[in-house]
mmCIF file of the C-alpha atoms, coordinates in Angstrom:
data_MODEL
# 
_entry.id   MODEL 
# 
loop_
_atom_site.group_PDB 
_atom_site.id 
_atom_site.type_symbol 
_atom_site.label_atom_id 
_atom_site.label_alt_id 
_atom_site.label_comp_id 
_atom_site.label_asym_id 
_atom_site.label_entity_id 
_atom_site.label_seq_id 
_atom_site.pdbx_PDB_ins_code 
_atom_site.Cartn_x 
_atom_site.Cartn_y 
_atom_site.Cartn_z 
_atom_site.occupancy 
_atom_site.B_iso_or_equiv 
_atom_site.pdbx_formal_charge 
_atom_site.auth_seq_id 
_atom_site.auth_comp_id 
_atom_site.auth_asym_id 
_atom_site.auth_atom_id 
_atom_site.pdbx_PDB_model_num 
ATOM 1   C CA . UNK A 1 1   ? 162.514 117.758 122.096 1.00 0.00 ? 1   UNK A CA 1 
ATOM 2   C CA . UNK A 1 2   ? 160.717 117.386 118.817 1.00 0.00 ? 2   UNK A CA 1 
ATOM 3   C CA . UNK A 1 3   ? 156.943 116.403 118.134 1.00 0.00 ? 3   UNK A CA 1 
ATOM 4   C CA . UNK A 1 4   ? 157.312 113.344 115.517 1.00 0.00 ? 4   UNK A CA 1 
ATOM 5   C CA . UNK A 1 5   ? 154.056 114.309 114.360 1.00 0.00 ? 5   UNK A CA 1 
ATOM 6   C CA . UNK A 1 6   ? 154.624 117.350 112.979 1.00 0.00 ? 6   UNK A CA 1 
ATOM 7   C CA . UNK A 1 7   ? 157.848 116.284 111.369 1.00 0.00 ? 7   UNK A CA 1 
ATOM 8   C CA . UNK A 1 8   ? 155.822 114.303 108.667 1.00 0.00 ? 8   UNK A CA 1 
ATOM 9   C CA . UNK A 1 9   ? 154.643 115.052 105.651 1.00 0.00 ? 9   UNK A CA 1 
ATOM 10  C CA . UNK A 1 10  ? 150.896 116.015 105.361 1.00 0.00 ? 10  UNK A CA 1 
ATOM 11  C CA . UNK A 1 11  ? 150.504 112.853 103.505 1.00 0.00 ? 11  UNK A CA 1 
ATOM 12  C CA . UNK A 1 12  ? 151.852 111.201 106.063 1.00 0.00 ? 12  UNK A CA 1 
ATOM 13  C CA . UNK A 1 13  ? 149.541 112.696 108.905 1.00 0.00 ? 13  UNK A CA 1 
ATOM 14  C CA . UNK A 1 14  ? 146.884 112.143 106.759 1.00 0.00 ? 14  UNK A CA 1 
ATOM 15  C CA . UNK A 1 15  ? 148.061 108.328 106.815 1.00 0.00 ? 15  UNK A CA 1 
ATOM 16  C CA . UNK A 1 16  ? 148.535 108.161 110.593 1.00 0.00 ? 16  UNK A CA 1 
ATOM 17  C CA . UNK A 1 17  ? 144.921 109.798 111.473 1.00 0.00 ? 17  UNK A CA 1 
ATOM 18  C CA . UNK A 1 18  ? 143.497 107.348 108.634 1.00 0.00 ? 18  UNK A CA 1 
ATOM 19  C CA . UNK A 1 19  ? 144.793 104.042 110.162 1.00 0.00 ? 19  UNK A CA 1 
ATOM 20  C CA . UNK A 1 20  ? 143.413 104.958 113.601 1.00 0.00 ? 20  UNK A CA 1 
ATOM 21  C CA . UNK A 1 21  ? 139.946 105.803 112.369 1.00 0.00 ? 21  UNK A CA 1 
ATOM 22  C CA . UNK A 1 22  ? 139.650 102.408 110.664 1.00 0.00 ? 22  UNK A CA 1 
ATOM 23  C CA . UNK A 1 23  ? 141.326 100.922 113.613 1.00 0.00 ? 23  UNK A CA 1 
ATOM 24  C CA . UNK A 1 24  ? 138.837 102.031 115.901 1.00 0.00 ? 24  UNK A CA 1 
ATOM 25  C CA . UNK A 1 25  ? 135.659 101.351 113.279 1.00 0.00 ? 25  UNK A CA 1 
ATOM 26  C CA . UNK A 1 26  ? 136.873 98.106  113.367 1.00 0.00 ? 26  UNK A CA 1 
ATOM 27  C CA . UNK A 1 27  ? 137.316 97.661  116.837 1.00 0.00 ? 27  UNK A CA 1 
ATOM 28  C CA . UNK A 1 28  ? 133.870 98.711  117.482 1.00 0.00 ? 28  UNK A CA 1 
ATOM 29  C CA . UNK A 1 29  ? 132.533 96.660  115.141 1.00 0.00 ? 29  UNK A CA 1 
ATOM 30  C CA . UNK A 1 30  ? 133.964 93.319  116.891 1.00 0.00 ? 30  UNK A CA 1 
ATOM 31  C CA . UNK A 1 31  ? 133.019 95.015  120.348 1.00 0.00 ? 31  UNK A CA 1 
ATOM 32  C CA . UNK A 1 32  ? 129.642 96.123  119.053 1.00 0.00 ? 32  UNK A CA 1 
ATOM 33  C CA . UNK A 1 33  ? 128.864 92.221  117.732 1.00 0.00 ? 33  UNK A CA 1 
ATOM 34  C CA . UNK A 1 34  ? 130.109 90.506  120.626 1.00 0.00 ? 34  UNK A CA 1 
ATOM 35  C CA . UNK A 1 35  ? 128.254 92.647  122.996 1.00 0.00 ? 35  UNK A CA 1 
ATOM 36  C CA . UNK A 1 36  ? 125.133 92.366  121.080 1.00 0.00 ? 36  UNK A CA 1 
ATOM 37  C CA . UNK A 1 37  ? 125.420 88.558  120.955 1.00 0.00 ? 37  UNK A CA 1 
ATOM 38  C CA . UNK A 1 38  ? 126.266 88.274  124.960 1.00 0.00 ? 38  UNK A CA 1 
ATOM 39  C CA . UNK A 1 39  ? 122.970 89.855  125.588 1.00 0.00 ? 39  UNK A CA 1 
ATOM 40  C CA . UNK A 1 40  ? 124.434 93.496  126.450 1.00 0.00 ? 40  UNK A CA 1 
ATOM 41  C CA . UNK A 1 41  ? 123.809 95.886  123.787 1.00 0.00 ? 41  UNK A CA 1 
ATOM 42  C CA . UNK A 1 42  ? 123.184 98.841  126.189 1.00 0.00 ? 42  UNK A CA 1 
ATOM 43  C CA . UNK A 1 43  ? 127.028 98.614  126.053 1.00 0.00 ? 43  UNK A CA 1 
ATOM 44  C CA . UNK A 1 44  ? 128.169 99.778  122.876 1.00 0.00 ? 44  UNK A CA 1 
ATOM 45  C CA . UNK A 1 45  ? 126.919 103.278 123.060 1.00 0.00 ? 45  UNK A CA 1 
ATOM 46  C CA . UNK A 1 46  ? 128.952 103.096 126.136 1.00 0.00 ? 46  UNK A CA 1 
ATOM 47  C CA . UNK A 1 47  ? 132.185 101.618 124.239 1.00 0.00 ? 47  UNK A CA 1 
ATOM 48  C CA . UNK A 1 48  ? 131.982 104.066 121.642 1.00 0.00 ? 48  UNK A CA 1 
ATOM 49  C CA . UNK A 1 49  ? 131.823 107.038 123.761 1.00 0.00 ? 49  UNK A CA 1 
ATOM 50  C CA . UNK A 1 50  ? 134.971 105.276 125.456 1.00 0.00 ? 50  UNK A CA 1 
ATOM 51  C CA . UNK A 1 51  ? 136.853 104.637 122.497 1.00 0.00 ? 51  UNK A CA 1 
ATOM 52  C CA . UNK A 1 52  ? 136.008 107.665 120.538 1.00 0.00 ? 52  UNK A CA 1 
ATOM 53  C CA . UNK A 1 53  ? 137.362 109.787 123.942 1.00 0.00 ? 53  UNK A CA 1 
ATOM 54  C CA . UNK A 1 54  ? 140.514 108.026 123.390 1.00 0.00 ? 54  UNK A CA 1 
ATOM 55  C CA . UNK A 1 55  ? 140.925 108.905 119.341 1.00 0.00 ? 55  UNK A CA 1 
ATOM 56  C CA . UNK A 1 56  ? 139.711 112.213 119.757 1.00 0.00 ? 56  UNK A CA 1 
ATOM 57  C CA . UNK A 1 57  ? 142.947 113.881 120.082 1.00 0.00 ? 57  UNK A CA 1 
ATOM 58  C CA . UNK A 1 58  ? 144.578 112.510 117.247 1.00 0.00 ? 58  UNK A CA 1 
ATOM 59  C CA . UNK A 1 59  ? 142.342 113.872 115.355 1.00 0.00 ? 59  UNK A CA 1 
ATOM 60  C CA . UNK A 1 60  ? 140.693 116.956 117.015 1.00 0.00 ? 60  UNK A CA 1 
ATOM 61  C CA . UNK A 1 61  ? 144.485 118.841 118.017 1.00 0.00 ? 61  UNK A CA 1 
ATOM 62  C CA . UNK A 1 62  ? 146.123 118.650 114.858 1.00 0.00 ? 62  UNK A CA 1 
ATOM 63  C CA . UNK A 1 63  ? 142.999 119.517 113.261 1.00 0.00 ? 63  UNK A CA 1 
ATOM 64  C CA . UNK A 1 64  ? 142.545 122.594 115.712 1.00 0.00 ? 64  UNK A CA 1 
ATOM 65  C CA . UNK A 1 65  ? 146.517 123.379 115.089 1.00 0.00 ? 65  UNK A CA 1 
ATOM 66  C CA . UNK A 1 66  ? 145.000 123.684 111.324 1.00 0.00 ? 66  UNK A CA 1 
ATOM 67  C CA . UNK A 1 67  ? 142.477 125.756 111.948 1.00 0.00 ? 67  UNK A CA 1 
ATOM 68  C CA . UNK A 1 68  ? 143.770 128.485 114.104 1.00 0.00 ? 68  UNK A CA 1 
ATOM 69  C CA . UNK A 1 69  ? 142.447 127.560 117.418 1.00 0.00 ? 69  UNK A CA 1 
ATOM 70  C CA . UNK A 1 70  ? 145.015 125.951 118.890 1.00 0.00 ? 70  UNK A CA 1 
ATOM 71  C CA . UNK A 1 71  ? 148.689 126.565 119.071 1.00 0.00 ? 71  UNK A CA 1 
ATOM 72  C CA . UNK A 1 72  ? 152.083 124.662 121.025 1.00 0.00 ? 72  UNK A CA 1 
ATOM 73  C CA . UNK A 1 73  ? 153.722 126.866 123.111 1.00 0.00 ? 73  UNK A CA 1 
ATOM 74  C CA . UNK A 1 74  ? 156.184 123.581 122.937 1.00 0.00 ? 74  UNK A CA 1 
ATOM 75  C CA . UNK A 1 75  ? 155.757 120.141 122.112 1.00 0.00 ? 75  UNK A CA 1 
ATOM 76  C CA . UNK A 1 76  ? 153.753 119.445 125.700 1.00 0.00 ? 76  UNK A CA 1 
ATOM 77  C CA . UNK A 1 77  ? 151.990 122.749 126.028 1.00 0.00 ? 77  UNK A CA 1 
ATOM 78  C CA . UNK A 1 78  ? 149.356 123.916 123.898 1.00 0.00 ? 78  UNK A CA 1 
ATOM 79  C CA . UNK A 1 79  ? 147.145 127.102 124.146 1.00 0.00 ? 79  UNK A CA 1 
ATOM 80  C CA . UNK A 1 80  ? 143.597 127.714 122.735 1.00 0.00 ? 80  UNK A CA 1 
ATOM 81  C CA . UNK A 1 81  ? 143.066 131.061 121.522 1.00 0.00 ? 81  UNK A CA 1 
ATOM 82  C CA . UNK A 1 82  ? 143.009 134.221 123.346 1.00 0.00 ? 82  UNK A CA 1 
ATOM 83  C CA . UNK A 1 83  ? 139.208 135.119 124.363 1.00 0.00 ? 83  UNK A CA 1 
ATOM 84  C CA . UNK A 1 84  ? 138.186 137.923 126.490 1.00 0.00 ? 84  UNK A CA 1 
ATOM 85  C CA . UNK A 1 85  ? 141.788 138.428 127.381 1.00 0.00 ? 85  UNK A CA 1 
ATOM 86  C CA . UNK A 1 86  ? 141.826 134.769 129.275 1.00 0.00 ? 86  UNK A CA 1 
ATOM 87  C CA . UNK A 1 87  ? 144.758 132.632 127.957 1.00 0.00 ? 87  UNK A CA 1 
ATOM 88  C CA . UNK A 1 88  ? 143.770 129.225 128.279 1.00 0.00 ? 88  UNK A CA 1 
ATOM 89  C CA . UNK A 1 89  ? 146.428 126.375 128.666 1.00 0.00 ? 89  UNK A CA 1 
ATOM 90  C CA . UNK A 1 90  ? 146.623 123.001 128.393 1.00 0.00 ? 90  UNK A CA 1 
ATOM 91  C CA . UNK A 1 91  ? 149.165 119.796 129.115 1.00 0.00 ? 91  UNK A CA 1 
ATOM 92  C CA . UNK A 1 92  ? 149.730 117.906 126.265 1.00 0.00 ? 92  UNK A CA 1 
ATOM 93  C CA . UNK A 1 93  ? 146.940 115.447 125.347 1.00 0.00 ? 93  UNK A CA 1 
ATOM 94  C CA . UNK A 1 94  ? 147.173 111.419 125.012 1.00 0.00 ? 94  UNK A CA 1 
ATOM 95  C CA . UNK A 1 95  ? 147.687 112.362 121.143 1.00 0.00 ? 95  UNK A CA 1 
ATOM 96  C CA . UNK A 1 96  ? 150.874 114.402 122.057 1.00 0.00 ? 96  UNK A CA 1 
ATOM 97  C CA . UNK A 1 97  ? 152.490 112.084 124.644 1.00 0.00 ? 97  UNK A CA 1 
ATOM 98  C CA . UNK A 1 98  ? 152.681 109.494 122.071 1.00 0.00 ? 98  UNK A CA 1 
ATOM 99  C CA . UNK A 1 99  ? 154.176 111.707 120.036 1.00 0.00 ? 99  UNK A CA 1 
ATOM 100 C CA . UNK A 1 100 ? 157.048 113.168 121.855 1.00 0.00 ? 100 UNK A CA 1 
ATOM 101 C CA . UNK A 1 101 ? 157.738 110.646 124.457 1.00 0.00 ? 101 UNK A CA 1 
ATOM 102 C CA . UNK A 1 102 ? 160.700 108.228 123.840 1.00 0.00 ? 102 UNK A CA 1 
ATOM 103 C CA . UNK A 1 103 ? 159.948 105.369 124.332 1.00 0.00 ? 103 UNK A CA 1 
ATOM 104 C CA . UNK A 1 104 ? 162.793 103.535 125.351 1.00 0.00 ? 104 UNK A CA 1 
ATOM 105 C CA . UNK A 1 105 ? 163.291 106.160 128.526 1.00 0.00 ? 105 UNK A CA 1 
ATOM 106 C CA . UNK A 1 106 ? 162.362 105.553 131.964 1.00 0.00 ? 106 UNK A CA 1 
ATOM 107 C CA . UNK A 1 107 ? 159.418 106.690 134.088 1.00 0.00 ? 107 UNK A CA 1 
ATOM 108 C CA . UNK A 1 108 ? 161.977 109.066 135.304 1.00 0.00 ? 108 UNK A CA 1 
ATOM 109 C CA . UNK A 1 109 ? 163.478 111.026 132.334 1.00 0.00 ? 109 UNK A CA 1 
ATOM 110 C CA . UNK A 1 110 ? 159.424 110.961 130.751 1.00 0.00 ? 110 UNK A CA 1 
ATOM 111 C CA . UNK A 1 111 ? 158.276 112.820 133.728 1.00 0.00 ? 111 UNK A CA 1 
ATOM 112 C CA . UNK A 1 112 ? 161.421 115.158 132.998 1.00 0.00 ? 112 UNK A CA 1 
ATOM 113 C CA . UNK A 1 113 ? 160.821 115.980 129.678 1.00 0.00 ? 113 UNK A CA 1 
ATOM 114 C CA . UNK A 1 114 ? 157.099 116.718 130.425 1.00 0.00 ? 114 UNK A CA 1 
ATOM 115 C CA . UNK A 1 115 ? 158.026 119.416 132.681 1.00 0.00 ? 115 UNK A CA 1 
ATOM 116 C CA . UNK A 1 116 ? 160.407 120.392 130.845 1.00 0.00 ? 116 UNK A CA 1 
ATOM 117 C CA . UNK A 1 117 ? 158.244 120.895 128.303 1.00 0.00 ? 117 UNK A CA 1 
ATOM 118 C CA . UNK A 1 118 ? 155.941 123.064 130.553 1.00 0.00 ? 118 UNK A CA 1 
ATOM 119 C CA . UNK A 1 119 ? 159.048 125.271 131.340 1.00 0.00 ? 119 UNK A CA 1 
ATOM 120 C CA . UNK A 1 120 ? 160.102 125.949 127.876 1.00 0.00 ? 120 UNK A CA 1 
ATOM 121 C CA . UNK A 1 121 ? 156.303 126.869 126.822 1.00 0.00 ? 121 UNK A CA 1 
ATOM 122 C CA . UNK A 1 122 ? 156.300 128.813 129.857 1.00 0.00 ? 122 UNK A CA 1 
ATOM 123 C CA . UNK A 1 123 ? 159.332 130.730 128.531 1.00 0.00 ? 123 UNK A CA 1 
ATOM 124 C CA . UNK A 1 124 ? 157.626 131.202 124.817 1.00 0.00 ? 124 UNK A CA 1 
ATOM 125 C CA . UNK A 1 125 ? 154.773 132.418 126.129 1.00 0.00 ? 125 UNK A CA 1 
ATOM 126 C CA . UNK A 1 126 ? 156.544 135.186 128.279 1.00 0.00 ? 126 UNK A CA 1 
ATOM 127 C CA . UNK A 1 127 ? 159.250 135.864 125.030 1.00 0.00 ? 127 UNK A CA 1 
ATOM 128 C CA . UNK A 1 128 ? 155.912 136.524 122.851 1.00 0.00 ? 128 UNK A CA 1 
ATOM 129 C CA . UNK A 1 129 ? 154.463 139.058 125.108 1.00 0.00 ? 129 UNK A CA 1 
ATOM 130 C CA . UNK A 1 130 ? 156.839 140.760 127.418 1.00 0.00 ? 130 UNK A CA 1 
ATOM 131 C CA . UNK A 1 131 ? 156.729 143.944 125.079 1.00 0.00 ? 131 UNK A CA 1 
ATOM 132 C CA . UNK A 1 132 ? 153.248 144.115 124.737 1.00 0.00 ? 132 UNK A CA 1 
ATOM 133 C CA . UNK A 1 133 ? 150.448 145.571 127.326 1.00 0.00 ? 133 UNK A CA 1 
ATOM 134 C CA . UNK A 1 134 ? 149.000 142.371 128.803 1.00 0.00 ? 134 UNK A CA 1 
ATOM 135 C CA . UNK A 1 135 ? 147.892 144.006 132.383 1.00 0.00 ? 135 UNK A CA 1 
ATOM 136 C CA . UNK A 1 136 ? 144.736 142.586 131.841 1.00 0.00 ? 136 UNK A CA 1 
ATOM 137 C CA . UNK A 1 137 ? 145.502 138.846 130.327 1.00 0.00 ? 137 UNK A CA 1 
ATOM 138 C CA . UNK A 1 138 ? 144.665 136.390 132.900 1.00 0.00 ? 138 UNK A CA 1 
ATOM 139 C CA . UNK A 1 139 ? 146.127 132.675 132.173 1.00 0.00 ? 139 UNK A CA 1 
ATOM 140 C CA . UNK A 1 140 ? 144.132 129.662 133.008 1.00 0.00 ? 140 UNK A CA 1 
ATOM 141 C CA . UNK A 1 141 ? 145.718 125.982 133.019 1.00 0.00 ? 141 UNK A CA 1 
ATOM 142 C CA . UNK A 1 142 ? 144.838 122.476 134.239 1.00 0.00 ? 142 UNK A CA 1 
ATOM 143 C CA . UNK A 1 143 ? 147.343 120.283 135.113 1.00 0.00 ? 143 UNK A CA 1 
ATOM 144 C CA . UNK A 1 144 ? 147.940 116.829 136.564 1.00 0.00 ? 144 UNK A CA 1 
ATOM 145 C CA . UNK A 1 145 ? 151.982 117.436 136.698 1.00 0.00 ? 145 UNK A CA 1 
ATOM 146 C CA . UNK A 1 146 ? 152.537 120.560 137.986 1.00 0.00 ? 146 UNK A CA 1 
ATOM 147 C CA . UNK A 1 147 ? 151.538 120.569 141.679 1.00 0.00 ? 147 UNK A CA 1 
ATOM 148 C CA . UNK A 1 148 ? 150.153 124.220 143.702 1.00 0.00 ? 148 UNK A CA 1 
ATOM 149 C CA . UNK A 1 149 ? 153.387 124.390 145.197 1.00 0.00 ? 149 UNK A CA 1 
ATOM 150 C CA . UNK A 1 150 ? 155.667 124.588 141.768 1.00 0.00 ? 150 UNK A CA 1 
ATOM 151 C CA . UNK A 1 151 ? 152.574 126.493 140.388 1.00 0.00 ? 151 UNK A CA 1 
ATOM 152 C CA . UNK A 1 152 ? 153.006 129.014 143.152 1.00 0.00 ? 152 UNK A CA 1 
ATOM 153 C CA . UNK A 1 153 ? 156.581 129.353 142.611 1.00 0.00 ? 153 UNK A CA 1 
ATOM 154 C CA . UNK A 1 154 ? 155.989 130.696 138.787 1.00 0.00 ? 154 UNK A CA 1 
ATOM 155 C CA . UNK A 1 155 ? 152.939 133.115 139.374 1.00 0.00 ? 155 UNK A CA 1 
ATOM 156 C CA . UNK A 1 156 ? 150.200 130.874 139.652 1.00 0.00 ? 156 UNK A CA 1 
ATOM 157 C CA . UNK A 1 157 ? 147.852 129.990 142.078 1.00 0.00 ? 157 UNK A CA 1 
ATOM 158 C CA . UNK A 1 158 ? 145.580 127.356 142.626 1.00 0.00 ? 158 UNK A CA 1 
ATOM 159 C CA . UNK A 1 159 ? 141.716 127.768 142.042 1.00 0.00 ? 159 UNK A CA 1 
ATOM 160 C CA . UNK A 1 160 ? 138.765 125.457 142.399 1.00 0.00 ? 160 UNK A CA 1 
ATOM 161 C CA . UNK A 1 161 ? 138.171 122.866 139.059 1.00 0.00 ? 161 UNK A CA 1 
ATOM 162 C CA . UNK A 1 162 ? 134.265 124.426 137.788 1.00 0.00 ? 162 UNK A CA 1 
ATOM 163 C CA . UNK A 1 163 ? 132.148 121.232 137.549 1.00 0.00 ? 163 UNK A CA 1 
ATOM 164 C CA . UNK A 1 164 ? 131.926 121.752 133.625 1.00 0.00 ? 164 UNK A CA 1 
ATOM 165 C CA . UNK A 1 165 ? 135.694 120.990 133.654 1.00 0.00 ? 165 UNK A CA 1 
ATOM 166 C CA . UNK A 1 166 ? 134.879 117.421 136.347 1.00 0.00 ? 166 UNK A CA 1 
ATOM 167 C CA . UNK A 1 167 ? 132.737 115.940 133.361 1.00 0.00 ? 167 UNK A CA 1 
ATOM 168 C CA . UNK A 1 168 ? 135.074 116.668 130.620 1.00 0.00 ? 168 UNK A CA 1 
ATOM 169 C CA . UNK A 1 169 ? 137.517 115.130 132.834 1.00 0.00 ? 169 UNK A CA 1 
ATOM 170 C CA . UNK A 1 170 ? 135.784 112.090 134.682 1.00 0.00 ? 170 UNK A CA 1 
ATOM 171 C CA . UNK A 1 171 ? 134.349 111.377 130.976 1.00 0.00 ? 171 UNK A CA 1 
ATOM 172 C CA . UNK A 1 172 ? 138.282 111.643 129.192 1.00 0.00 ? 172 UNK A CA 1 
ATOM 173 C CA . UNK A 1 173 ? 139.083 108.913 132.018 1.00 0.00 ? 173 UNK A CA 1 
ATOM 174 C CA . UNK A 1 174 ? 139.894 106.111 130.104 1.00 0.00 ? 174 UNK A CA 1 
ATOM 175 C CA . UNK A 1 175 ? 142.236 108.878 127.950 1.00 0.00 ? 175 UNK A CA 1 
ATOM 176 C CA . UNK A 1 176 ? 144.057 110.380 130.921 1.00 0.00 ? 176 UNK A CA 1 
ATOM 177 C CA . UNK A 1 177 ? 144.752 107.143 131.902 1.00 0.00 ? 177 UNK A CA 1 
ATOM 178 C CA . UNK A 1 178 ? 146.173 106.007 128.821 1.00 0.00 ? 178 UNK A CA 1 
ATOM 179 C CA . UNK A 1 179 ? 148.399 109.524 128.841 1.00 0.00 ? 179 UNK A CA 1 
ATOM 180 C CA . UNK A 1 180 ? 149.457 108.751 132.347 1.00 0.00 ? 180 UNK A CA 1 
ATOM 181 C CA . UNK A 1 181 ? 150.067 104.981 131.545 1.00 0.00 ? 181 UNK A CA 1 
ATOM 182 C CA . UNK A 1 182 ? 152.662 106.131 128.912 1.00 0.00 ? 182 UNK A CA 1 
ATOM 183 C CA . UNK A 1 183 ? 153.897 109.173 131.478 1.00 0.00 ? 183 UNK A CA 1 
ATOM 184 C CA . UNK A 1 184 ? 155.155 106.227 133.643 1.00 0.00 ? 184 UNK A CA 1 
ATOM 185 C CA . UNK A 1 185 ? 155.595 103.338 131.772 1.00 0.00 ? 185 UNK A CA 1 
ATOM 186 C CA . UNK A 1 186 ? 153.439 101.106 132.985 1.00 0.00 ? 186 UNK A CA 1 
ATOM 187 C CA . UNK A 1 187 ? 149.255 100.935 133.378 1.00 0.00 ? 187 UNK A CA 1 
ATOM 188 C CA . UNK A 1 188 ? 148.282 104.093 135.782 1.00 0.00 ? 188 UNK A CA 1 
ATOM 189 C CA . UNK A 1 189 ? 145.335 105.126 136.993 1.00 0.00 ? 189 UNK A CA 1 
ATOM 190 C CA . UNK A 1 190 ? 144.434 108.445 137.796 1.00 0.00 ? 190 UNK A CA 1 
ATOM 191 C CA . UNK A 1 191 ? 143.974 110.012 141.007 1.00 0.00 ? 191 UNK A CA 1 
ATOM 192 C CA . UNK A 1 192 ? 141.041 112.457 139.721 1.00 0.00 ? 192 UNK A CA 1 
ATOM 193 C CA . UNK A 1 193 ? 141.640 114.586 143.424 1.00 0.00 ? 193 UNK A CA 1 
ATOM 194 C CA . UNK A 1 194 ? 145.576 115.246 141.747 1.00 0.00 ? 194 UNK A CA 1 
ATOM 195 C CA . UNK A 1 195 ? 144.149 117.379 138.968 1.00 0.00 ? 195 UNK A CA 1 
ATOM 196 C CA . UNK A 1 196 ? 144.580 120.935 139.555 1.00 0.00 ? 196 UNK A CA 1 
ATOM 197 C CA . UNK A 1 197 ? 143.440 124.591 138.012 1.00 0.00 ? 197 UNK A CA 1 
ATOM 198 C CA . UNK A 1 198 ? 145.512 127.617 138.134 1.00 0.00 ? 198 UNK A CA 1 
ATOM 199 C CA . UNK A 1 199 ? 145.274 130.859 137.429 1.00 0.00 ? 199 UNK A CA 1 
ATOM 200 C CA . UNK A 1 200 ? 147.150 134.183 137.312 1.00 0.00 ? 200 UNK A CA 1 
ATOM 201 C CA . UNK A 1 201 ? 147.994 137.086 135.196 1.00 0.00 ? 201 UNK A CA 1 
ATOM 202 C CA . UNK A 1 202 ? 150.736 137.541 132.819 1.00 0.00 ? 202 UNK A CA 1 
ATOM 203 C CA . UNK A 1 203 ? 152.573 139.841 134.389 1.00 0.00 ? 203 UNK A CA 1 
ATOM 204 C CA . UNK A 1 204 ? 152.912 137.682 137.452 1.00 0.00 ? 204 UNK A CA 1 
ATOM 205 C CA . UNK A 1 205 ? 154.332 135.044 134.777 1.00 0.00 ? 205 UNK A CA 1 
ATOM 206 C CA . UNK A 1 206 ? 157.088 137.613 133.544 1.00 0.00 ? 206 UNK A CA 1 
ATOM 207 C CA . UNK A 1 207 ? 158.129 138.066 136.996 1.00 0.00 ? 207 UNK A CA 1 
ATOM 208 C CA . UNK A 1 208 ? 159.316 134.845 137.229 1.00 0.00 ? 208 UNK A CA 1 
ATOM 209 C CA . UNK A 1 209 ? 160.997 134.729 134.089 1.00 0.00 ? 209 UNK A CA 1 
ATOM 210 C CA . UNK A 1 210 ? 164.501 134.735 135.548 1.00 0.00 ? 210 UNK A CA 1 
ATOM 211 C CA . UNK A 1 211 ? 163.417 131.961 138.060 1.00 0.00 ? 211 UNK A CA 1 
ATOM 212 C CA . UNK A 1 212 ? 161.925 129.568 135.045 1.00 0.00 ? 212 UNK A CA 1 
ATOM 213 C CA . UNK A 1 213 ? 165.539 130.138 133.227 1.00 0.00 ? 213 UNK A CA 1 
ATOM 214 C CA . UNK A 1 214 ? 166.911 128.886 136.122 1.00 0.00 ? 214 UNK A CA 1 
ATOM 215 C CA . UNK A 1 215 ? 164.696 125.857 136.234 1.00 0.00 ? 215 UNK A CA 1 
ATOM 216 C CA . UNK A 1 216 ? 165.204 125.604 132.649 1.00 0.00 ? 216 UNK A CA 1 
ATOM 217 C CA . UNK A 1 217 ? 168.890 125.161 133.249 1.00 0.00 ? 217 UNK A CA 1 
ATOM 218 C CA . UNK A 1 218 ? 168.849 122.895 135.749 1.00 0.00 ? 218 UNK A CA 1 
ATOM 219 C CA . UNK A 1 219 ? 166.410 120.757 133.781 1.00 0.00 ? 219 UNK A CA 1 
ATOM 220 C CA . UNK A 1 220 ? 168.687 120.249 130.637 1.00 0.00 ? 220 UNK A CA 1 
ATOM 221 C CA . UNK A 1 221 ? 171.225 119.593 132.797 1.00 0.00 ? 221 UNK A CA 1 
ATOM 222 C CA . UNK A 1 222 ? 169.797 116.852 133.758 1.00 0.00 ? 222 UNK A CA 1 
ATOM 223 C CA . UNK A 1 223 ? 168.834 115.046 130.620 1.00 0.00 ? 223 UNK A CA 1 
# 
């Protein structure tokens, strides 16, 4: 599983990120004039914000990768930095799906490789600290794939989404749907009630290392 991203040159990136910002200039400039001329240019404030939600990753995780702030556990899981011993995780973004997803595969084998994905971070993330003292690291994560019950199963448990969390998430609609939409190969929206929070410590995590090697296994052998 490789992130095609990454695998270009800086140039390249820089290329990528470039064509997508004049892509979506342009595309607000057509929206922006044909609203305005329809009579309904309270609108394109509204567009924008829509639109910009959808570049945003593309450009704000690889810029955050840059910077220090934000690191891939694997190609689908990505952590922000540790602060006040709280681990925060997250699925991979819009920006990442496109990115790692084949695109030739089935519904199927892309909802596979997400979790996967999850697994193998899961695994990194226990590999990096299992001989350190992390009594007091908590982890926290937000997922649409992994349900409570799998979340249960490797040391987490599931906790109430803080309303700070809603709006970031009922405003990144149009995003998660575009994420899901490539998730399963055809236009999906989202169930917002199917979005989850978990949390746990660490040490739960390692206890279940020999359980996610398991799953890991069975996984590959699968794809």
């Amino acid at each position: 599983m490789i992130h095609r991203f990454y695998n270009l040159t800086p140039q390249q990136q820089f290329l990528v990120q470039l064509k997508l910002a004049i892509l979506f200039l342009l595309l607000n400039i057509v929206m922006g004039t044909l609203l305005f001329f329809i009579g309904l240019p309270f609108l394109i404030l509204f567009f924008f914000a829509i639109s910009l939600s959808v570049l945003a990753p593309f450009i704000d995780v690889p810029s955050g990768v840059k910077a220090g702030s934000l690191f891939y556990y694997s190609p689908l899981l990505i952590a922000e930095k540790v602060r006040n011993n709280r681990l925060v995780l997250h699925s991979g973004s819009l920006f990442d799906y496109y990115f790692v997803l084949d695109k030739d595969s089935s519904a199927q084998e892309r909802k596979k490789t997400v979790f996967s994905a999850y697994i193998d971070g899961l695994l990194n993330l226990i590999n990096q600290y299992e001989n350190k003292q992390t009594e007091q690291l908590s982890i926290k994560m937000t997922s649409y794939i992994l349900n409570p019950r799998t979340a249960k199963k490797i040391g987490l448990k599931q906790t109430d989404t803080d309303l700070f969390q809603r709006i970031i998430l009922y405003f990144n609609y149009i995003n998660l749907t575009s994420a899901l939409s490539l998730l399963n190969n055809k236009l999906t929206w989202p169930k917002m009630q199917n979005i989850y929070s978990y949390e746990g410590k660490l040490d739960s995590l390692m206890k279940r290392k020999a359980d996610l090697l398991a799953l890991q296994q069975r996984l590959k052998s699968f794809q």
